[in-house]
N, C-alpha and C positions, 0 to 999 in steps of 0.2 A: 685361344686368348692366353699372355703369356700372364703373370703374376701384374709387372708395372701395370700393364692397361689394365685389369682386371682393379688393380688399385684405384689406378687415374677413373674412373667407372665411376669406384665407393664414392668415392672425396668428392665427384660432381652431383651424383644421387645426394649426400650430406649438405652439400651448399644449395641443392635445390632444397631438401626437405626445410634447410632453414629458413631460405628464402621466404619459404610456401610458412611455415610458422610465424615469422618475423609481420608477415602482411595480416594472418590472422588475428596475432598479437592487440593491431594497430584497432583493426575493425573491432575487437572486443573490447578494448579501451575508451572507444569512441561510442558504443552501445551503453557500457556502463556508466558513464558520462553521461548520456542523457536518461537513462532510467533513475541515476542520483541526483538528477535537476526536475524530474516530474515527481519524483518522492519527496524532495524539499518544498516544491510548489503545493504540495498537498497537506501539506503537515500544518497549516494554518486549519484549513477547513479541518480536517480530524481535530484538532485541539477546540472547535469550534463547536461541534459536534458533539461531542464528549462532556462539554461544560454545561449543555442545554438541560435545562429543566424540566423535564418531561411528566407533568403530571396530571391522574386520571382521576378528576374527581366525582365522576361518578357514583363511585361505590359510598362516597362520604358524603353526599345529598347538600352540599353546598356546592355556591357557586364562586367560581376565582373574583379578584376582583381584576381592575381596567387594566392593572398593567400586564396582565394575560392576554395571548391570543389565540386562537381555535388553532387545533392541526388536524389532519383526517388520522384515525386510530391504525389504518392500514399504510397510508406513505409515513406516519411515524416509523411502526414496524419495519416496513420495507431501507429505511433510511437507518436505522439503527442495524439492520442486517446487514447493508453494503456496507458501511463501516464498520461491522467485524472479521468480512471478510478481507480489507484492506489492511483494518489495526492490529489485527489479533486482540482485542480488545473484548470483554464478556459484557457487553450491555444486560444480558440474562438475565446476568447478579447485583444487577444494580437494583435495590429494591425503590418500588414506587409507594413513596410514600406519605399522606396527607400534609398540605404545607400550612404550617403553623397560622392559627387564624388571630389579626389583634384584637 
């Protein structure tokens, strides 16, 4: 194999590799595309999530009044979890704390 072909070789190897990158390109663009439209779809419910009053009045021997409603202590938990693992968001430190009685 002289030098030119040895060349002409490189230069179709290069136009494939680009080829072959150029298409990866597309399909990555098109992934990321919809991973930043199901993250914008979401970001209602987190901001949703995040604002909820989550309080345990047991420990303070009163009871809420009507404009409360029950939640189960474990899909609380459970729901405050998947949404840290989504938000990066520390529900942890969010203290619980008695809500002011008039």
């Amino acid at each position: 194999m002289d030098i030119e072909t040895s060349s002409a070789a490189g230069q179709a190897d290069l136009a494939q590799a680009v080829d072959t990158l150029t298409a990866e390109l597309g399909l990555l663009r098109a992934r990321v595309g919809r991973i930043e439209r199901e993250v914008a779809a979401s970001r209602p419910l987190v901001a949703a999530v995040r604002a909820l009053d989550i309080w345990d009045y047991t420990p303070y021997g009163v009871a809420p009044g009507s404009d409360w409603v029950a939640i189960d202590r474990t899909a609380a938990t459970e729901l405050l979890a998947a949404l840290a693992k989504i938000d990066h968001w520390q529900p942890w430190s969010t203290p619980i704390e008695a809500r002011p009685q008039p």
